[in-house]
C-alpha positions as CSV (number, residue, x, y, z in Angstrom):
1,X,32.6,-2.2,-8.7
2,X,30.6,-0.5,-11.8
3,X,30.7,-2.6,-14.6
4,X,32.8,-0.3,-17.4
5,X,30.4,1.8,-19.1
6,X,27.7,2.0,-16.4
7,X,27.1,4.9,-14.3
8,X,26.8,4.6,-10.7
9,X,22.9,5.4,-11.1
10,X,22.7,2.8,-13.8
11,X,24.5,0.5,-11.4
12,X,22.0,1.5,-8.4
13,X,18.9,0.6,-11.0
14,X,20.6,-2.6,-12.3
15,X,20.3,-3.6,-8.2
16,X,17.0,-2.8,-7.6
17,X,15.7,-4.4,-10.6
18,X,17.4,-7.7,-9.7
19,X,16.3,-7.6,-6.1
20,X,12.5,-7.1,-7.9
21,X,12.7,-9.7,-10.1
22,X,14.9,-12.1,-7.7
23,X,12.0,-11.7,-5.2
24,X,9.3,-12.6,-8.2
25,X,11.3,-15.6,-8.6
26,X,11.3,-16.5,-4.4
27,X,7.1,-15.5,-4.6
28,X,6.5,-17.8,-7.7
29,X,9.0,-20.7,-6.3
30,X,6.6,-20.9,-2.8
31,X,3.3,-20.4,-4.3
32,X,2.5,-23.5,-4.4
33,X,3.0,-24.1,-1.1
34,X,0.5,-21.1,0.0
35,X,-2.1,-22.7,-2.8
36,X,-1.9,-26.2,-0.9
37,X,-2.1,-24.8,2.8
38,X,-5.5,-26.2,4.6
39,X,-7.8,-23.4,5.9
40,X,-6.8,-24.9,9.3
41,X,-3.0,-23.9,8.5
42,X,-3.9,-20.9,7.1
43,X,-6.1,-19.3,10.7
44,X,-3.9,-20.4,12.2
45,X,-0.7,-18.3,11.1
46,X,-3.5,-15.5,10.8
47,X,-4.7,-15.1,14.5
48,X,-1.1,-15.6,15.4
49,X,0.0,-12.6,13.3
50,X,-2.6,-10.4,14.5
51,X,-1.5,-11.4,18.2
52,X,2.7,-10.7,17.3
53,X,1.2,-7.4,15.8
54,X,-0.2,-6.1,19.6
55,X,2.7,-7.8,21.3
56,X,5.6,-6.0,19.1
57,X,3.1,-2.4,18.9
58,X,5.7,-0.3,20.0
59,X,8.0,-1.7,18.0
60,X,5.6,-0.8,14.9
61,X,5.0,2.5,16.8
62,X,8.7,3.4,16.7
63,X,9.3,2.6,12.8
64,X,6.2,4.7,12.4
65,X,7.4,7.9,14.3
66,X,10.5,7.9,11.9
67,X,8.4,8.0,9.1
68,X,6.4,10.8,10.3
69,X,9.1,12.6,10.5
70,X,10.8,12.4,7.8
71,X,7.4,13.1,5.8
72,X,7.4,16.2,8.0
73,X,9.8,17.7,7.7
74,X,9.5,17.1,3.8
75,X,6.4,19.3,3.6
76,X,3.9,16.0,3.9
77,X,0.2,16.8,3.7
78,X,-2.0,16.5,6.7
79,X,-4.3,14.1,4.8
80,X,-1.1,12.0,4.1
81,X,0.3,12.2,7.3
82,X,-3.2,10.9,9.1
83,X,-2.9,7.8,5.9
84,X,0.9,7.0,7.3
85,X,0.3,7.3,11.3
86,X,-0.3,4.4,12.9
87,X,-1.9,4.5,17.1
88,X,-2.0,1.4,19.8
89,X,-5.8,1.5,18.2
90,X,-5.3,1.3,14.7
91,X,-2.9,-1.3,15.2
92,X,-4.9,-3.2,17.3
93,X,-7.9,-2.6,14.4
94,X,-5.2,-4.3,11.7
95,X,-4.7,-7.4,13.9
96,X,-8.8,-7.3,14.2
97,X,-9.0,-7.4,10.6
98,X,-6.6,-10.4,10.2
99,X,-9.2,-12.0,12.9
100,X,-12.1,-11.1,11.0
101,X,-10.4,-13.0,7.6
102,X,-9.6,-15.7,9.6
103,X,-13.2,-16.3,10.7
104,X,-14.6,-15.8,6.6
105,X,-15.5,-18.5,4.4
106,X,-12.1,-20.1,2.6
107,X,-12.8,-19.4,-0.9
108,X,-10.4,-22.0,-2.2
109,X,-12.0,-25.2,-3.7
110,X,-15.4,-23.5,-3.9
111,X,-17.7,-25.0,-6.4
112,X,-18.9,-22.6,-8.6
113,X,-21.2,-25.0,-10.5
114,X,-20.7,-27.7,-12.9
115,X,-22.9,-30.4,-14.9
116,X,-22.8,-33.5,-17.1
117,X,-22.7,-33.4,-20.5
118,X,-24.7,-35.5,-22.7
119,X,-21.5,-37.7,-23.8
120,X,-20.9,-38.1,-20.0
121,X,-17.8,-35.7,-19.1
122,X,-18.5,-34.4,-15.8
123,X,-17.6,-30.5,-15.7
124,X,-16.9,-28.8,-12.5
125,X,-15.4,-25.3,-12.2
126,X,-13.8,-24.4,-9.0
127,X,-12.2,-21.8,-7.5
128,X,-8.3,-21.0,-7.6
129,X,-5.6,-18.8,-6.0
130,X,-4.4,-16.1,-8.9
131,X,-1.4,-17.1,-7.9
132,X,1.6,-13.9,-7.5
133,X,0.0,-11.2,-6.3
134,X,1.9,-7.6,-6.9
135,X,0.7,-4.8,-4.9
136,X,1.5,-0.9,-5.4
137,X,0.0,1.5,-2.7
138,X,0.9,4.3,-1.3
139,X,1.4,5.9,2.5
140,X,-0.8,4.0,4.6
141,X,1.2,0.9,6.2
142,X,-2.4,-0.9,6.7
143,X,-2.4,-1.9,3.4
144,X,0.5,-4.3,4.1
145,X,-0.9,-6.2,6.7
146,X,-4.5,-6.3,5.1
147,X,-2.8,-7.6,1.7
148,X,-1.0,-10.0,3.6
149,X,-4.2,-11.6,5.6
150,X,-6.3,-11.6,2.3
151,X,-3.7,-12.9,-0.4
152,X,-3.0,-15.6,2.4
153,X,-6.3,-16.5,3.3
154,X,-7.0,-16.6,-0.6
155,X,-4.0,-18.6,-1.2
156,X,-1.8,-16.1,-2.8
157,X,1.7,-14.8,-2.3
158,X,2.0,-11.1,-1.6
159,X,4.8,-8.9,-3.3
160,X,4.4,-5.4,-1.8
161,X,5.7,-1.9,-2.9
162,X,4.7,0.1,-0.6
163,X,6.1,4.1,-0.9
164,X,9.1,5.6,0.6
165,X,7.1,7.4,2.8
166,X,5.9,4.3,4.7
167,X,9.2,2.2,4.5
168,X,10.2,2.2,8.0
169,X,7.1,1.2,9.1
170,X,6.4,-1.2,6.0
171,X,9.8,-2.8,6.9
172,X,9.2,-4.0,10.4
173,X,5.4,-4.8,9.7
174,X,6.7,-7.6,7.2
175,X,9.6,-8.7,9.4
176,X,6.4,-9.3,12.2
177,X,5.0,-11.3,9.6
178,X,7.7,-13.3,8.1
179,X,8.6,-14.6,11.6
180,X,5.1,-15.7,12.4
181,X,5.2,-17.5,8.9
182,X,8.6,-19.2,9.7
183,X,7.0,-20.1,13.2
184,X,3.9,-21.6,11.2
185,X,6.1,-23.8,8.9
186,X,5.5,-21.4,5.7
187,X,8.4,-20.0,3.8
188,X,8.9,-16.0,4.9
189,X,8.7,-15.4,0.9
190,X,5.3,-16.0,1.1
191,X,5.2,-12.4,2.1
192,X,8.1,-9.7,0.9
193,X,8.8,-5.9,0.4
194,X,10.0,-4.6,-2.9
195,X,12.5,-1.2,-2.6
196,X,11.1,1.7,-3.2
197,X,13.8,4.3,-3.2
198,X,12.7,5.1,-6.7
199,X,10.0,4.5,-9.2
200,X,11.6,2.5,-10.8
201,X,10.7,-0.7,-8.7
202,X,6.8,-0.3,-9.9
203,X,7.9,-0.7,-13.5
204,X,10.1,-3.5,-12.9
205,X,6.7,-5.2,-10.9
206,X,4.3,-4.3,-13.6
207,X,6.6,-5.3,-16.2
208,X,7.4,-9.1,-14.7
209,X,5.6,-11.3,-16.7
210,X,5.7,-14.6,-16.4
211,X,6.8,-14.2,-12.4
212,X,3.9,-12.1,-11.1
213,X,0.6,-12.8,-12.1
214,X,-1.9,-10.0,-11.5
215,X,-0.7,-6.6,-10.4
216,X,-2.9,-4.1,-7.5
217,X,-2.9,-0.4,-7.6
218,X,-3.8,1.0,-4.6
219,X,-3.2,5.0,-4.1
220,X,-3.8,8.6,-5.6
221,X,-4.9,9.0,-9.5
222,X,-1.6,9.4,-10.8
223,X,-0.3,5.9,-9.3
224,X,-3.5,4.4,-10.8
225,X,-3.1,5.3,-14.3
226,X,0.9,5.2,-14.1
227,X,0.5,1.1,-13.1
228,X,-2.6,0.0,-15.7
229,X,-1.2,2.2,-18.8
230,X,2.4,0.6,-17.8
231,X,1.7,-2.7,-17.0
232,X,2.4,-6.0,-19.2
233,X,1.3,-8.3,-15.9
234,X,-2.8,-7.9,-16.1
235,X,-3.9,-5.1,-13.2
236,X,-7.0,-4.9,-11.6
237,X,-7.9,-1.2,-11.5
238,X,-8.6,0.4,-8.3
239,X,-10.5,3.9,-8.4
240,X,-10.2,7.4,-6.8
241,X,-12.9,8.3,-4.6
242,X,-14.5,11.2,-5.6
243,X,-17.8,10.2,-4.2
244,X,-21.3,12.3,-4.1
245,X,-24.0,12.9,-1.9
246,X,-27.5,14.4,-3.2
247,X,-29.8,15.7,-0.7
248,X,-33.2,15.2,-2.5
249,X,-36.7,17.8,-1.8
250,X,-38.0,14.9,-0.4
251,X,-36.1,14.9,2.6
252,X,-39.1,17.6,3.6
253,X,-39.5,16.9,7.5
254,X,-37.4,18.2,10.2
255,X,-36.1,14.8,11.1
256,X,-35.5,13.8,7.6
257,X,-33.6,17.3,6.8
258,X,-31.7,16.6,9.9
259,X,-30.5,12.7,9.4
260,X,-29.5,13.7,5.2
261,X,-27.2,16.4,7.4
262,X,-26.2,13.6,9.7
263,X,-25.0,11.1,6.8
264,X,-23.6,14.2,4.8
265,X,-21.0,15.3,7.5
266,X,-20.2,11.9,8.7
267,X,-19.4,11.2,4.8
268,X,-17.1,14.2,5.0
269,X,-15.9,14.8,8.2
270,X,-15.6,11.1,9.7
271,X,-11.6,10.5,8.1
272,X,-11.5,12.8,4.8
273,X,-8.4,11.5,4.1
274,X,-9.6,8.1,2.5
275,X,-11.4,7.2,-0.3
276,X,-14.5,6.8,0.6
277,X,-14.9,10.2,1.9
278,X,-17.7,12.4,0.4
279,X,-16.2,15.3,-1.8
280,X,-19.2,16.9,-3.7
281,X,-22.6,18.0,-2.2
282,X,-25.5,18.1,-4.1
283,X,-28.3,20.0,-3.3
284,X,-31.8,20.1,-5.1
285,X,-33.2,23.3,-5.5
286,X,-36.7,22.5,-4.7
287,X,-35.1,22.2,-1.0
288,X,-35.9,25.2,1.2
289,X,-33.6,28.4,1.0
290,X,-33.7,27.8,5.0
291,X,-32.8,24.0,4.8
292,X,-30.4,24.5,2.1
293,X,-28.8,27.1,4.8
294,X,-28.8,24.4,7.4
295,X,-26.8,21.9,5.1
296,X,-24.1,24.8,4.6
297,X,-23.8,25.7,8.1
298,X,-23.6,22.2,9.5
299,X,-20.6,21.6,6.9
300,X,-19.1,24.6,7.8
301,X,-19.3,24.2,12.1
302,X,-17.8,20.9,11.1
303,X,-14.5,22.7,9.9
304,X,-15.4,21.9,6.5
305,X,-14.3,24.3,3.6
306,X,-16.7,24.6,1.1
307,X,-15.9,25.2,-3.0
308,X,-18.8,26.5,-5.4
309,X,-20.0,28.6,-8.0
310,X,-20.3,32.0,-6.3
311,X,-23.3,32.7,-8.2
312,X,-25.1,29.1,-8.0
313,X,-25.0,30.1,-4.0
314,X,-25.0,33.4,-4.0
315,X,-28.8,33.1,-2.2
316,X,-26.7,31.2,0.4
317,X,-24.7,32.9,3.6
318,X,-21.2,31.0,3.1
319,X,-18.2,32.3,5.2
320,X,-15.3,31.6,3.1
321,X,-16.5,30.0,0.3
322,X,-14.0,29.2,-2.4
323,X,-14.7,30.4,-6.0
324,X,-14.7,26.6,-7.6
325,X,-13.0,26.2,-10.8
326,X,-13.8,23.7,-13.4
327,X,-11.2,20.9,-11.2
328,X,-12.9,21.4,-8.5
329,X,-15.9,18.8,-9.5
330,X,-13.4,16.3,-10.6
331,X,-11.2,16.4,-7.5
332,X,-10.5,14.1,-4.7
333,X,-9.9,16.2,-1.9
334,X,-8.8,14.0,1.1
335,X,-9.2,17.0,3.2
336,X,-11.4,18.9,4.8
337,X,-13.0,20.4,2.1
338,X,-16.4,19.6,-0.3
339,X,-17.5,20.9,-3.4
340,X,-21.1,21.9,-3.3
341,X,-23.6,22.9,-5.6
342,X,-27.6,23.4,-5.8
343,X,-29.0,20.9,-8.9
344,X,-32.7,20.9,-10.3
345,X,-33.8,17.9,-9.4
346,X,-32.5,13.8,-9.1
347,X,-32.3,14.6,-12.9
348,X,-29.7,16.9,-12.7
349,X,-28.2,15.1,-9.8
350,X,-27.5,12.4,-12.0
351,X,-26.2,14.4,-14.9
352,X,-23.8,15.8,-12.8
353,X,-22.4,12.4,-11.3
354,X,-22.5,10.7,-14.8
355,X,-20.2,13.6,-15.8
356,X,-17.5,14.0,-12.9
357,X,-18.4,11.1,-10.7
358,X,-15.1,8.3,-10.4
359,X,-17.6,5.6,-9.8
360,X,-16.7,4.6,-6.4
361,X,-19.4,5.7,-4.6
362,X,-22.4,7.7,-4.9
363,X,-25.1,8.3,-2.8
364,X,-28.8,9.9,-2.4
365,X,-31.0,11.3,1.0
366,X,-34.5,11.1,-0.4
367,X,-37.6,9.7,0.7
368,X,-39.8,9.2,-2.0
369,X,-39.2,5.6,-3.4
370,X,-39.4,6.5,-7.3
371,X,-36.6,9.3,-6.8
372,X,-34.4,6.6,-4.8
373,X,-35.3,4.5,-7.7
374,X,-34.2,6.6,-10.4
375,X,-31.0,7.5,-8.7
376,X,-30.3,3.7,-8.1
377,X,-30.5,2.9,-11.9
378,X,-29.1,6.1,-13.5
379,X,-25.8,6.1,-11.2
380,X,-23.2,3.6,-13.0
381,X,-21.3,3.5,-10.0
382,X,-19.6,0.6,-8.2
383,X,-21.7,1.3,-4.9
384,X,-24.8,3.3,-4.9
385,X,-26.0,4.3,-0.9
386,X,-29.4,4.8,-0.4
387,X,-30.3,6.9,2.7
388,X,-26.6,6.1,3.8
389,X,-23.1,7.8,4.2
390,X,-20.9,7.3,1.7
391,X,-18.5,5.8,4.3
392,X,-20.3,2.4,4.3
393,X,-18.1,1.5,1.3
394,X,-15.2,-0.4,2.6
395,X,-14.7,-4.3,3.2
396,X,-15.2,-4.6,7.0
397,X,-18.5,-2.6,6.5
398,X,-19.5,-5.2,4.2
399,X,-18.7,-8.5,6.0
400,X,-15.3,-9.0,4.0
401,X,-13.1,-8.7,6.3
402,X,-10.2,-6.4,5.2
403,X,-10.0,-5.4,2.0
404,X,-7.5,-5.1,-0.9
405,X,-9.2,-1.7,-2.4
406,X,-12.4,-0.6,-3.6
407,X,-12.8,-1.5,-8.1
408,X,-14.2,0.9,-10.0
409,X,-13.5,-1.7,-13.4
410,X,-16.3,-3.9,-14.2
411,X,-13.9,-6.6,-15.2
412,X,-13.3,-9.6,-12.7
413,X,-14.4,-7.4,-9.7
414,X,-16.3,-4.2,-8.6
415,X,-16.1,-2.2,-5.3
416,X,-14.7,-3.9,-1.8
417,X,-12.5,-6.3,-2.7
418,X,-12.2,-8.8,-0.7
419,X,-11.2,-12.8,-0.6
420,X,-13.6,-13.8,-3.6
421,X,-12.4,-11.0,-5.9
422,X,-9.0,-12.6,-5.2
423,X,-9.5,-16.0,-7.1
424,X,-10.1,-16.9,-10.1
425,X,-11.5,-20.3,-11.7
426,X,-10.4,-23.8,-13.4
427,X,-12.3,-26.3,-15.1
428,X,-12.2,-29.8,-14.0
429,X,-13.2,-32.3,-16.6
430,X,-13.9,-35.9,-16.1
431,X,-14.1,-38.6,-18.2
432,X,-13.4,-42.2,-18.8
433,X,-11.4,-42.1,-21.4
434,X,-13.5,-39.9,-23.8
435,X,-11.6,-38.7,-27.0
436,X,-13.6,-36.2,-29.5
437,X,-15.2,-37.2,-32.8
């Protein structure tokens, strides 16, 4: 029954924000549980969650093909679709990654330092589990399981909101899990799906103060600034990817032309559709008018499309270039197209990044060490590649393990995050019954 006075929306909203906040309440009531687990406890229920993951693929598979469809047939982009599909081999790459955190260091109870004072006390600061950790992402069903492994392993409780487009899929991943938790003696809150039939289940997570304690955007620009401009629970901000590549005069040999090419296409064409992916080439115009044709034409026989000032290439032979516009520097494709442009110089280079660059990644081809230098201070971004594709910034890459996102704040914690980024500290003091003057 609607209560008098209520709509049947406002009814339909009153439910969903209970279920949020009820399931807050269930994540904060078994966090202590997850905080207390041994590292022994903790593999454990990890390698046995990547093996129910293989074992019940198909029945992943099958809540995945709904999804697909129903984001088909609703006009879903190609880029999103390739974020939502799941295979038998990404699958079996998500239970890999739960392996992977399972073998890393536990970072709870690490020593961070600590010394004696003059009067005696004896200071020691460790580190802690945050505690409730909120997660809003969209499409890509990974991110449940990766969240899972890490807030575990870090000894955190996961509350996920994943999108509609994913829920299918999101649903039985977490049902996996919470049966391997119940199997392992945990509590199946330890991991839980919020609804997300409307938006209004991100507020009500960003808003739960008190129950959650640090909130995770994971997703496009708009989800970004929609969850740290909205939240009252403290966020750490995850970035867009609009990443760079520079292709310095220095890259003068035939070998060295040819492996800047190389790191350029892999940046772009490897998966375009995730962050990571490199969106703007940079060319210097000291380069060659012939080698700055074989950069063009290797993008293009990839299938890439390329955007640019008409008149900044017009000494260029570009089938099907696209007129940029002023958005086009600033944008995150996920697709298979690139903006490209010819600079004067690292200078330039640099200029340009500092201006449209997101700070996730940015990254130079050169082989002269005072240019590579240069580029390396100048760039304020959270990972500067040197002589490598931009696709090398991702957790696994680095030894994490999966990751929870990529930071582009300098606050707490700055590109891959991964189990560290997930703690914070506490002070131990020790005394003998020390009071203050």
């Amino acid at each position: 029954m609607i209560a008098q006075g209520l709509t049947g929306d406002d009814d339909v909203r009153a439910r969903q924000r209970e279920e949020v906040l009820a399931k807050a309440r269930a994540a904060r009531c078994v966090r202590g549980r997850v905080a207390q687990a041994t590292t022994t406890q903790k593999n454990a229920l990890l390698r046995a969650a990547a093996v129910a993951l293989e074992a019940r693929a198909e029945e992943i598979l099958s809540a995945n093909e709904q999804d697909l469809r129903r984001g088909a047939a609703a006009g879903m982009s190609e880029s999103l679709q390739d974020r939502l599909r799941l295979t038998p081999e990404r699958i079996a790459g998500i239970a890999s990654g739960l392996n992977q955190v399972a073998d890393l260091p536990d970072p709870v109870g690490e020593v961070l330092g600590g010394r004696r004072l003059a009067n005696g006390l004896r200071l020691t600061q460790v580190r802690v589990p945050l505690g409730v950790m909120g997660m809003v992402y969209e499409a890509r069903p990974n991110v449940t399981v990766d969240a899972f492994g890490l807030a575990l392993k870090s000894g955190n409780v996961a509350l996920l909101r994943g999108s509609k487009s994913a829920e299918s899929s999101n649903q039985a991943l977490v049902a996996i899990l919470q049966d391997v938790a119940v199997e392992h003696g945990f509590p199946a809150e330890i991991v839980q799906l919020l609804p997300c039939q409307t938006h209004d289940s991100v507020q009500d997570l960003i808003t739960a103060r008190g129950l959650v304690d640090v909130v995770i955007p994971r997703g496009g620009a708009g989800l970004i600034e929609a969850v740290v401009t909205g939240a009252t629970v403290p966020a750490i901000e995850t970035g867009t990817g609009n990443c760079h590549f520079y292709i310095d005069a220095s890259c003068a040999t035939e070998a060295q032309l040819e492996q800047a090419i190389e790191m350029l296409v892999n940046g772009k064409a490897r998966r375009p559709s995730v962050c990571n992916a490199t969106e703007t080439a940079l060319l210097d115009a000291s380069l060659p008018v012939a080698s700055q044709q074989r950069v063009v034409d290797a993008l293009v026989g990839a299938g890439v499309r390329l955007h640019g000032d008409v008149d900044n290439l017009s000494h260029l032979v570009i089938d099907g270039l696209i007129p940029a516009e002023s958005t086009d520097w600033e944008e995150e494709y996920l697709s298979m197209d690139i903006a490209i442009k010819i600079v004067d110089g690292v200078e330039a280079a640099c200029e340009h990044i500092a201006r449209y660059s997101s700070g996730h990644t940015d990254a130079i081809a050169a082989h002269d060490t005072d240019t590579c230098d240069y580029f390396v201070d100048q760039v304020d971004s959270a990972a500067v590649n040197v002589n490598a594709s931009t696709a090398f910034t991702d957790g696994e890459q680095y030894g994490m393990g999966a990751e929870i996102g990529i930071s582009t704040q300098k606050l707490h914690a700055r590109g891959p995050m991964g189990l560290p980024e997930l703690t914070t500290s506490k002070w131990i003091v020790r005394g003998q019954g020390h009071t203050r003057p």
